[in-house]
Residue, then its C-alpha position, 0 to 999 in steps of 0.5 A: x500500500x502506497x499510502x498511510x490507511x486511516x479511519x476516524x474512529x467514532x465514524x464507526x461507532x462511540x465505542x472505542x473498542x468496537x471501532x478499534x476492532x474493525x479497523x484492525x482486524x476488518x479493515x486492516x489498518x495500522x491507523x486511526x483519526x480520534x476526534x470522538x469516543x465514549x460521547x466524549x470530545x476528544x479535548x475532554x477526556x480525563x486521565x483514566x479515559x486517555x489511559x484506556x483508549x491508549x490500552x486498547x490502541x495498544x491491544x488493537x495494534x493501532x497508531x493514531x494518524x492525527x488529533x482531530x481537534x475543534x481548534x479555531x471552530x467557533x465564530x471569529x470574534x467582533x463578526x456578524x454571526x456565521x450562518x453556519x454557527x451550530x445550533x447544537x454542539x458538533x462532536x460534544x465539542x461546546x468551547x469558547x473563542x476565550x478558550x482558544x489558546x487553552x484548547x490548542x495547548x490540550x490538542x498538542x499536547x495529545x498529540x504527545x500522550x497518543x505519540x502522533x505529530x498531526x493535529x487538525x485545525x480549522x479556520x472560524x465558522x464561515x463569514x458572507x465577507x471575509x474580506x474585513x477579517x481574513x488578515x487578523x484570521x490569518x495572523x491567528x492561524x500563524x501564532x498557532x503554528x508557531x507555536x506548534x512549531x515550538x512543539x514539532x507539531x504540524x497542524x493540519x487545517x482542514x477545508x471545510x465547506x462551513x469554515x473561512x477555508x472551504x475549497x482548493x482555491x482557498x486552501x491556496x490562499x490560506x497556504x500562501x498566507x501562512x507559509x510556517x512548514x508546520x502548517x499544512x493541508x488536511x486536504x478534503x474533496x468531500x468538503x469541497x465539493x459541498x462548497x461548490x467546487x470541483x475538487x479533482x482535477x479543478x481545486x487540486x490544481x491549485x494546491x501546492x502539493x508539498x503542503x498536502x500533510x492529511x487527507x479525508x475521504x468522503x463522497x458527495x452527491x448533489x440533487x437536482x437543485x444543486x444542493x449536496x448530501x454525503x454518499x458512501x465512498x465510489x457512489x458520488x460525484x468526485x473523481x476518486x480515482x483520478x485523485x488517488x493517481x494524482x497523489x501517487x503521481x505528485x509523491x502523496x505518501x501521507x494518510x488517507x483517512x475515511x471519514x464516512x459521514x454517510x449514513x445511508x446503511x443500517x448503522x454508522x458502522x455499516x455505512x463505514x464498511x461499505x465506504x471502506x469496500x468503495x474506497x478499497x475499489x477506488x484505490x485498486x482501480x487507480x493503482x494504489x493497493 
């Protein structure tokens, strides 16, 4: 296998162990992505919890491939409020802008306890006009990677189509603006195509590919009027197999990781497996496994 093969555990099921279980014995990784486990946020467990997912980690043969921290997933302070503000907590995350540098501090330093150097960031809920704040936000983004840097930690920031970052054209961007080697791409279609985009070929085209540190994979189908819902792996719109080529052909030989969000099969579990069984088709047919 060329590529690094991931899952975000609680795309599978709350139950760490159960997750754990089917991504290595099922599905045959050596990875996994944390973001959620037990109805817990990741930023919150407490010692005995971090203590029992590292047994089972351990137990399962497995290695944590990135933190999937909330950092930087709240509204920009002093902006009109985003649109796509939560009404409800996302992945039990519910923190503050104020606490923003105290939950940089704690994802890092997980990052260190589950011996990984990835961690993933986002940048603020999505504003109607950037344009007054995208400097400030901007600078935001570099102090933390300087001080990720400090640590040897690479922060990853994802494109996400409810964030100030949604596409490929604007991962460019953001790239070009904060230039820290510690700071890179968590590269995601998915997102991007819910953003609108065509992500491969037109927003991998503008990426630089040695700032790609991470990718997610998910699928994305748009009904008539244009508005798009998650699909299993191989059954959407995205040229799966022309990015996975892509990746090989530009010296990609960092994580994919499978980030179901599709809930189309009986249970979250089953929906992981058959997108895995997509994402494994993609993969062969592109010439990566």
């Amino acid at each position: 296998m060329i590529f690094k093969l991931s899952v975000i555990t609680d795309e599978i099921t709350q139950d760490l162990g159960r997750a754990l279980e089917v991504a290595a014995i099922e599905f045959q990784f050596q990875y996994v992505e944390l973001r959620e486990m037990w109805g817990k946020n990741i930023m919150k467990l407490d010692s005995k919890e971090i203590a029992e997912a590292r047994r089972l980690l351990e137990k399962n043969k497995l290695r944590v491939s990135s933190i999937g921290s909330p950092v930087f997933k709240v509204d920009w302070p002093e902006a009109p409020k985003s649109k796509f503000s939560p009404k409800r907590d996302q992945f039990n995350a519910t923190f503050t802008y104020q606490q923003q540098d105290e939950l940089l501090e704690r994802a890092v330093e997980l990052a260190r306890v589950f011996n990984v150097d990835r961690v993933r960031i986002f940048d603020f809920w999505r504003l109607d006009d950037q344009s007054l704040y995208r400097e400030a936000i901007d600078e935001r983004l570099r102090q933390a990677a300087s001080m990720a840097a400090r640590r040897s930690i690479t922060l990853l920031l994802e494109n996400e189509h409810a964030c100030n970052t949604a596409t490929g054209q604007e991962s460019a961007r953001t790239l070009g603006a904060v230039r820290s080697p510690y700071f890179k791409l968590n590269w995601d279609p998915g997102n991007a195509a819910a953003a609108g985009e065509t992500p491969y070929p037109a927003g991998y085209a503008l990426i630089p590919k040695d700032r790609i540190g991470y990718m997610h994979c998910k699928d994305v189908v748009r009904n008539a009027e244009g508005k798009s819902s998650w699909m299993a792996m191989g059954r959407g719109i995205i040229d799966w197999v022309g990015q996975f080529t892509a990746l090989v052909k530009d010296g990609y030989r960092g994580t994919l990781s499978l980030e179901t969000h599709w809930r189309g099969a009986a249970t979250p579990e089953e929906s992981s497996r058959q997108s895995w069984a997509g994402m494994k088709g993609l993969l062969e047919r592109a010439g990566a496994m």
